[in-house]
C-alpha positions in Angstrom: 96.7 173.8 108.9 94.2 174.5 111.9 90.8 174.3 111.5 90.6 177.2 114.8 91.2 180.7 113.9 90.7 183.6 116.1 87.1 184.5 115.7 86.8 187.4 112.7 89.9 186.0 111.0 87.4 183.5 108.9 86.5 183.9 105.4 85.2 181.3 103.4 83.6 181.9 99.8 81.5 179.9 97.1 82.3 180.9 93.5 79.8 179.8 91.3 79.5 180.2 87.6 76.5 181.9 85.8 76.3 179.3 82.9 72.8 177.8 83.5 70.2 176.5 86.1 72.6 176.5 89.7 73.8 173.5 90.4 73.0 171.6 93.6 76.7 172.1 94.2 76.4 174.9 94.7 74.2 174.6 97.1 76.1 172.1 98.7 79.6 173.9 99.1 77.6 177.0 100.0 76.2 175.3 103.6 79.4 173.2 104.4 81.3 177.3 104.6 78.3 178.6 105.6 78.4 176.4 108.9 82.1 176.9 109.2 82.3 181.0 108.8 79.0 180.9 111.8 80.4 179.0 113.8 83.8 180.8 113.9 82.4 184.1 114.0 83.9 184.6 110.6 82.4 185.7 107.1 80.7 183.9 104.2 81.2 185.8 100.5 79.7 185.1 97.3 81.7 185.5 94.1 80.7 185.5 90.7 83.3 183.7 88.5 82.1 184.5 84.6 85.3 184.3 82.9 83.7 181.8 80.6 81.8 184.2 78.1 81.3 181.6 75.4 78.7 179.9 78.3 77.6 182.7 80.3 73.5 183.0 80.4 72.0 185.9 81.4 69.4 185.2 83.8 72.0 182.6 85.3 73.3 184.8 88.1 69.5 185.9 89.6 68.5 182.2 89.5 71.7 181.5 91.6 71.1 184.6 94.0 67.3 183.7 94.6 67.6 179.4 94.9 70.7 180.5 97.3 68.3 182.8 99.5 65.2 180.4 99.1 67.4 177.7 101.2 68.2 180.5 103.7 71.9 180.5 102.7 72.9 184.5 102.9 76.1 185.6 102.2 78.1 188.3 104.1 79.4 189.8 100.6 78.8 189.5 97.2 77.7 191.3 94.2 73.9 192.0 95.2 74.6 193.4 98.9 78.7 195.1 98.2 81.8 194.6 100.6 84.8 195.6 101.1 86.2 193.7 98.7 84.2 194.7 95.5 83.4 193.9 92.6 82.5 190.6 93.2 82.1 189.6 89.9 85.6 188.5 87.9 84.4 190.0 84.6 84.6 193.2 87.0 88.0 192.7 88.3 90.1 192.4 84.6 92.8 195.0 85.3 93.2 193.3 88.8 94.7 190.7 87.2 97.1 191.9 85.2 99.8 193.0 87.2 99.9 189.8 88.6 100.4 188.2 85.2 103.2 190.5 84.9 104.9 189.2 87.8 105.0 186.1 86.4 105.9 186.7 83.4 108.8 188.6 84.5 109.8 186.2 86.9 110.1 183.3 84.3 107.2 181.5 85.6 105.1 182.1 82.8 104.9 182.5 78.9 103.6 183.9 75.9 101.9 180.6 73.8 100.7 181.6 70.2 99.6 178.0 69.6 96.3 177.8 67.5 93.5 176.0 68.5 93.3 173.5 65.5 97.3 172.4 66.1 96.8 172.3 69.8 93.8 169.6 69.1 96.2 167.9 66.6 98.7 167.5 69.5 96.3 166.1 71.9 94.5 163.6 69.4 98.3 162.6 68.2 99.5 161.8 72.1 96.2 159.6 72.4 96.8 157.6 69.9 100.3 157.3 70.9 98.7 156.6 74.7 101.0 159.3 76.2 100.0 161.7 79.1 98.5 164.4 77.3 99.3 168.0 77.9 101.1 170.9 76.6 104.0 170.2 74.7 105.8 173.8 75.0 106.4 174.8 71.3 106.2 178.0 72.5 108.7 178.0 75.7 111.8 180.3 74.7 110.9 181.6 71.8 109.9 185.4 70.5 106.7 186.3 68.4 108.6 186.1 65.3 110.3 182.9 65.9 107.2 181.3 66.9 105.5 182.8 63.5 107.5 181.2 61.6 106.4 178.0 62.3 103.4 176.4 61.4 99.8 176.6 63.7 101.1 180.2 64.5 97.9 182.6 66.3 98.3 186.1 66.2 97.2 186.7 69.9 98.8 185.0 72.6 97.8 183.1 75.7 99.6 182.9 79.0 101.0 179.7 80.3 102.6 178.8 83.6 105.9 177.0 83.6 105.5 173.8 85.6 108.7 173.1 87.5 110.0 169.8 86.5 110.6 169.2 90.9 107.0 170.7 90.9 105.8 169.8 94.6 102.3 167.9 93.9 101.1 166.9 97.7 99.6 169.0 100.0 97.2 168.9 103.0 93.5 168.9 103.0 91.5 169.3 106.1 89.3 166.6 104.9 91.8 163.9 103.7 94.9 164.6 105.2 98.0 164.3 103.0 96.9 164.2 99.4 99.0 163.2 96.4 97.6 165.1 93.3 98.9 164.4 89.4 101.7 166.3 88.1 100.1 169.5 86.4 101.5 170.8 83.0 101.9 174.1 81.2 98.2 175.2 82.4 96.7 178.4 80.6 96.3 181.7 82.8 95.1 184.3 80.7 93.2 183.4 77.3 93.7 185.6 74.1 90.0 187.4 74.8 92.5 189.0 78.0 90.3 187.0 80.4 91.7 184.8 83.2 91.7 181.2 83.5 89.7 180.4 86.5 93.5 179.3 88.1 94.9 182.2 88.4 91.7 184.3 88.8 90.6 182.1 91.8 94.0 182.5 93.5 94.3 186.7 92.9 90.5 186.8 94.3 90.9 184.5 96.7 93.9 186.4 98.1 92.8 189.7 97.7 89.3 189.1 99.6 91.3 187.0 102.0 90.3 183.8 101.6 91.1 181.7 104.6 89.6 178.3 103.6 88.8 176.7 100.3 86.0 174.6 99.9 85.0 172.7 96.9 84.8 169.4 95.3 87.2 166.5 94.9 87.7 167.7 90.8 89.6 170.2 92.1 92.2 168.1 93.5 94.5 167.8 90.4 94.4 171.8 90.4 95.5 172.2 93.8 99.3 172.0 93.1 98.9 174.5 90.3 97.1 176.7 92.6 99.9 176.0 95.5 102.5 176.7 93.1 100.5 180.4 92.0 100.5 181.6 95.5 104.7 180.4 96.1 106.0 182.3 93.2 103.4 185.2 94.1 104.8 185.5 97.4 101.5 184.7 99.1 100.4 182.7 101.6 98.3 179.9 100.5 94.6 179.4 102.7 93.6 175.9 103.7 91.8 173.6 101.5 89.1 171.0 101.8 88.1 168.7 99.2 84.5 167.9 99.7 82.9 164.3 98.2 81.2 164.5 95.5 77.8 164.4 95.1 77.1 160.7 93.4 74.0 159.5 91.1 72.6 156.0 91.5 75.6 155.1 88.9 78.1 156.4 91.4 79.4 159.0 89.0 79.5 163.1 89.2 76.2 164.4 89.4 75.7 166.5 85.8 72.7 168.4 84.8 73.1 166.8 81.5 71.8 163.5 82.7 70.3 164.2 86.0 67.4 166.8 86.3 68.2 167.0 90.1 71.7 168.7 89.2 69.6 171.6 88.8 68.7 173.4 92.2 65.7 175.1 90.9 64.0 171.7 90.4 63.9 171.3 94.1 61.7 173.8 94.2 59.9 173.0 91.5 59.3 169.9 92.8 57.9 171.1 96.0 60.9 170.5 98.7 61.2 172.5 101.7 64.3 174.3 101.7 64.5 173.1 105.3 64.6 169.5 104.3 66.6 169.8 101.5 69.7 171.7 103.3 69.4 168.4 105.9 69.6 166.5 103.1 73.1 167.9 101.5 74.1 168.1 105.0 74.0 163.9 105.0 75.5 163.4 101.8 78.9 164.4 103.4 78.3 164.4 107.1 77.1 161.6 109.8 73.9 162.0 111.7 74.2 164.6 114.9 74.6 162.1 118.0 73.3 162.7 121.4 74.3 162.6 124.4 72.8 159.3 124.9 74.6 157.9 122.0 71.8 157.4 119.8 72.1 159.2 116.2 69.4 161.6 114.8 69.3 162.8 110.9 67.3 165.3 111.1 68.6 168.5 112.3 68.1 172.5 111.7 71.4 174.2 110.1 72.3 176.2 112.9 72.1 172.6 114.7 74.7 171.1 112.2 77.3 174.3 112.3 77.0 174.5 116.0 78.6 170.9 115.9 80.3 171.0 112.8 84.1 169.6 112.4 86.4 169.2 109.2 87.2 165.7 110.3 83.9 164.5 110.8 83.3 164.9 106.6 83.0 161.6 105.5 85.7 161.9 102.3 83.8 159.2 100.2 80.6 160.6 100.2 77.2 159.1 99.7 74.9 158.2 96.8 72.5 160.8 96.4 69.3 159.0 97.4 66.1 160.8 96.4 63.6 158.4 97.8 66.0 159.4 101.2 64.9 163.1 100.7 61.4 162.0 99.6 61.6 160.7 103.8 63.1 163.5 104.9 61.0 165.8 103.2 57.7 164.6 103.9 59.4 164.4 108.2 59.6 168.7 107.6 56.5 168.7 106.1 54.6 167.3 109.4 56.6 169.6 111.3 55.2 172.8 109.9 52.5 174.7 111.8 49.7 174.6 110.2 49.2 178.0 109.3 53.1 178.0 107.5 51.9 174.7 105.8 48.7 175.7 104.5 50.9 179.0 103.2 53.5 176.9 101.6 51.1 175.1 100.0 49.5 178.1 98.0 52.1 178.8 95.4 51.5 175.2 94.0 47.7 175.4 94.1 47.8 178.8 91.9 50.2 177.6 89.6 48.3 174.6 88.9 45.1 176.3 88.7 43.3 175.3 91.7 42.9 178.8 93.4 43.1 182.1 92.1 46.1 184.4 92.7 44.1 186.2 95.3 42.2 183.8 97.6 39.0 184.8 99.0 38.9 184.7 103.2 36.1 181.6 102.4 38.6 180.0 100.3 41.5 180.3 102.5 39.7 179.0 105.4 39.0 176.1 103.8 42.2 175.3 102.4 43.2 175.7 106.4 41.2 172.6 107.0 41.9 170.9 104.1 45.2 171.0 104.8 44.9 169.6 108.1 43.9 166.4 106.7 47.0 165.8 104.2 49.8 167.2 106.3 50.3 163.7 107.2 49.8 162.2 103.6 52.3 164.1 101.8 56.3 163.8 100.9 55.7 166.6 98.4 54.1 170.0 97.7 53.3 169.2 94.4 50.9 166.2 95.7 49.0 169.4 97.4 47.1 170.0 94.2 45.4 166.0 93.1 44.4 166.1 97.0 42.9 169.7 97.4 41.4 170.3 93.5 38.3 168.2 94.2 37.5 170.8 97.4 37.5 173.6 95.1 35.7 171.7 91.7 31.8 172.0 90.9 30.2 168.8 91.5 29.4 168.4 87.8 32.6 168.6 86.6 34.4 165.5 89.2 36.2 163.6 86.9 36.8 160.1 88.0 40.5 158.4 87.8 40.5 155.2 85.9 42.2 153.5 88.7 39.0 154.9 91.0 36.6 153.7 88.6 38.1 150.3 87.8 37.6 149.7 91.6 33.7 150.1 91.7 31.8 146.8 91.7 28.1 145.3 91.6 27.6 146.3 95.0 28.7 150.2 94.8 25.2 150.9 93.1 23.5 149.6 96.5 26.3 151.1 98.2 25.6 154.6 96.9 22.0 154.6 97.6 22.4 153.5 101.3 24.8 156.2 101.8 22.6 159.0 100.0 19.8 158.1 102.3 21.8 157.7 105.4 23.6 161.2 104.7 20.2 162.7 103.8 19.0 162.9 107.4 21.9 164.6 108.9 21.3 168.6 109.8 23.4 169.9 108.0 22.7 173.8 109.7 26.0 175.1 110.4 28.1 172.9 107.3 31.7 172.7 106.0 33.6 174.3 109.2 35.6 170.7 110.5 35.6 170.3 113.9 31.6 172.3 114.1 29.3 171.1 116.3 26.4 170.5 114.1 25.2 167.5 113.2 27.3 167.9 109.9 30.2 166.7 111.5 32.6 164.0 110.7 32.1 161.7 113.5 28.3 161.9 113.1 28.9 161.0 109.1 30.7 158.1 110.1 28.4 156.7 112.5 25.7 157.4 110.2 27.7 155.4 106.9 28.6 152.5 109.3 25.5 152.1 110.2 23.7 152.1 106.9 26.3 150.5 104.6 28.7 148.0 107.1 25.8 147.2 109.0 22.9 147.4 107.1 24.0 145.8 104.2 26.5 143.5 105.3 29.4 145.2 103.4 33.2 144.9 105.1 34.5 148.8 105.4 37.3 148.1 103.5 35.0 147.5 100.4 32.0 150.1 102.1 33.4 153.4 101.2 35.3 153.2 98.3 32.5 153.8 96.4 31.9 157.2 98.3 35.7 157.9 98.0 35.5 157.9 94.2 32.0 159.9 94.4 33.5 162.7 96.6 37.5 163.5 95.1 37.1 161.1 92.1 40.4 159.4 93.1 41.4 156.2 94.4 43.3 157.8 97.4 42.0 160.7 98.8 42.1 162.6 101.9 40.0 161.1 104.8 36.5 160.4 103.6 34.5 161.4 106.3 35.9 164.7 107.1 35.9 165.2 103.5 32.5 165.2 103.9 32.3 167.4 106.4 34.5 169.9 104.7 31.9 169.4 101.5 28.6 169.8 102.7 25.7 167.8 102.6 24.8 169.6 99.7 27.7 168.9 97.4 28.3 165.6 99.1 25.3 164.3 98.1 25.1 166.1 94.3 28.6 163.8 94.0 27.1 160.6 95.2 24.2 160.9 92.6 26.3 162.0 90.3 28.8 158.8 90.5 25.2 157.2 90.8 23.5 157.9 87.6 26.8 156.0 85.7 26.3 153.1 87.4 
């Protein structure tokens, strides 16, 4: 199986199900053929598999279509933008199916199964105990409706199973691996009694009819592939290549599930306040080494078109890496600095109104200082959602600063001296044109600064380190704050010195 194809001839899909928050999986399969379809000239389809009714959720498939498009993942074809292969949803698709089962069926590759669900769990719970391979133990294989009724655990509507060869061929070739040798697959169900496919022989009919030429998903899949293989044989088709990606790994090194890990779920990326940007680098690592340069030397971060331009099958590391968060924490806050300003200070604003800091509809006043705010913590942050502790004291009243325990417990016997020294340095500056950094009044940050050494290190003998803390805690009420003296600036001598009294009178 090559990994060139004449450029057009590519068609990769991801097939997610709409049965809860996305799954970073998806996420993760959807930028490995993603990179593959751009860089062949080929095309990238999204397909809806909700066979599963009993799990489907309703807002499932929007969440999945919007976290998609937030990490800039677009799709070629799909439900929401048509093709020439629609419906792209399965639940769509029903009588495509059929026929196919037919085939089988007529063929001898397949068969009816009236097997209820309460003897079919007795089986299984009987070969565990026994400690025998579990699996289908074709009760039904030969035998008409009525001979099947007559014995006990009989269900009035039928399932479909295929008939697993007993010289059933279970190695095949991955592009990632190489040779693979799967488990021998039994009597797997195709088509469920509510006339729904199993996603097995719904993922091969799609994936043939929409033409399919590579088949990307996780290592789980593995044990499926010779069922699938065996599908396309006895449907006279011609199977696509498959790649087995590595699975994305907790700290425990097992399958990443939303049950136990809220970082399963894509949305809380963006909850949390990732950039798309860095989080796409970030899946990119998990399965693929760093981009290296000409000069040999390795670089991890890198734009997606950056990674498919150099993208190869065989560079996909098949064991996969642990899914380090404090990793995309670093990565994160490296995409962060990159931002211009003006796209940072705009990423920044969903967060602030959702938390309560600004409005829905900034003023021009507001927004312009928010600009230079945010020119002060660009450097300071890993994530969005730290925008809010940082920028909320900018947009308080001075009489409602409320002071961090950790900020308070750090004041001393000298921060009442401290204080005053600063209120009567700061109380001399021209303050004419205020709150614009960078002005050139007197109300500037250098100016401040000279002014505070001055008074505090110099004149009363106290080491910076311990100097300014106190005016720290007076001006954001936190321990760690942006920098001080531009803080100031950004103030006002007005409201810098209302919060240095206020901190003050406690004292």
């Amino acid at each position: 199986m090559s990994e060139k194809k004449l450029p057009g001839t590519v068609r990769l899909r991801v097939a997610p199900s709409p049965t809860g928050d996305p799954h970073v999986g998806t996420a993760y399969m959807s930028m490995f053929d993603l990179a593959f379809a751009r860089q062949q000239g080929g095309r990238f389809l999204l397909r809806i598999e909700d066979t599963d009714r009993a799990r489907l959720q309703e807002d499932s498939e929007r969440q999945i279509f919007d976290t998609l498009h937030w990490l800039g993942l677009t799709w070629d074809e799909g439900p929401d933008v048509g093709g020439p292969c629609a419906p792209y949803r399965q639940s769509e698709r029903l009588e495509t199916y059929r026929p196919f089962v037919e085939r089988l069926l007529k063929a001898g590759h397949a068969y009816h199964c009236w097997c209820s669900a309460e003897l079919l769990t007795a089986m299984r719970e009987d070969q565990q105990r026994r400690k025998v391979p579990t699996g289908y133990d074709r009760l039904c294989l030969g035998k008409t409706r009525d001979e099947r009724a007559a014995l006990p655990g009989f269900s009035e509507t039928p399932v479909v199973r295929m008939r697993i060869p007993d010289d059933v061929e279970t190695s095949f070739d991955d592009l990632i691996a190489g040779r693979i040798d799967a488990p021998v697959p039994d009597d797997q169900v195709i088509l469920k009694a509510d006339g729904f496919p199993t996603y097995h022989l719904a993922v091969v009919v799609d994936d043939h009819l929409m033409g399919i030429t590579h088949v990307v998903r996780g290592q789980e899949w593995i044990s499926s592939t010779p069922k699938h293989l065996l599908l396309y044989r006895w449907l006279g088709i011609d199977p696509p290549a498959f790649a087995h990606m590595p699975l994305l790994r907790d700290e425990r090194k097992a399958k990443i599930s939303k049950r136990k890990s809220p970082w399963a779920r894509l949305t809380w990326f963006k909850e949390q306040g990732y950039l798309p940007e860095a989080l796409v680098n970030f899946l990119a690592l998990q399965g693929y080494p760093p981009i290296v340069e000409a000069d040999g030397t390795e670089r991890e971060v890198f734009t997606f078109d950056e990674f498919a331009e150099r993208f190869e099958w065989s560079k996909v590391n098949p064991a996969g890496s642990i899914f380090n968060l404090d990793k995309l924490d670093w990565l994160n806050g490296v995409w962060i600095r990159d931002l211009p300003l003006g796209e940072f200070t705009s990423r920044l604003l969903p967060f602030l109104e959702a938390d309560g800091v600004l409005s829905g509809n900034p003023s021009l006043g507001e927004l312009a200082r928010l600009r230079s705010i945010a020119a002060l913590i660009q450097t300071r942050m890993a994530k969005l959602t730290e925008a809010s502790a940082l920028v909320a004291p900018f947009f308080m009243g001075d009489d409602v600063i409320a002071i961090a325990d950790d900020a308070r417990a750090q004041l001393d016997a000298q921060s009442p001296a401290v204080l005053e020294a600063a209120m009567h340095a700061l109380g001399d500056i021209d303050d004419h044109s205020r709150g614009v950094l960078g002005s050139e009044s007197d109300w500037a940050a250098a100016r401040i600064e000279a002014a505070l050494r001055t008074a505090i290190v110099e004149g009363l003998g106290v080491k910076p380190k311990i100097a300014f803390g106190p005016l720290r805690t007076a001006v954001s009420g936190q321990r760690i704050s942006p920098p001080l003296f531009e803080s100031m600036e950004i103030l006002g001598k007005t409201s810098t010195l209302a919060r240095l009294q206020a901190l003050r009178d406690t004292l």
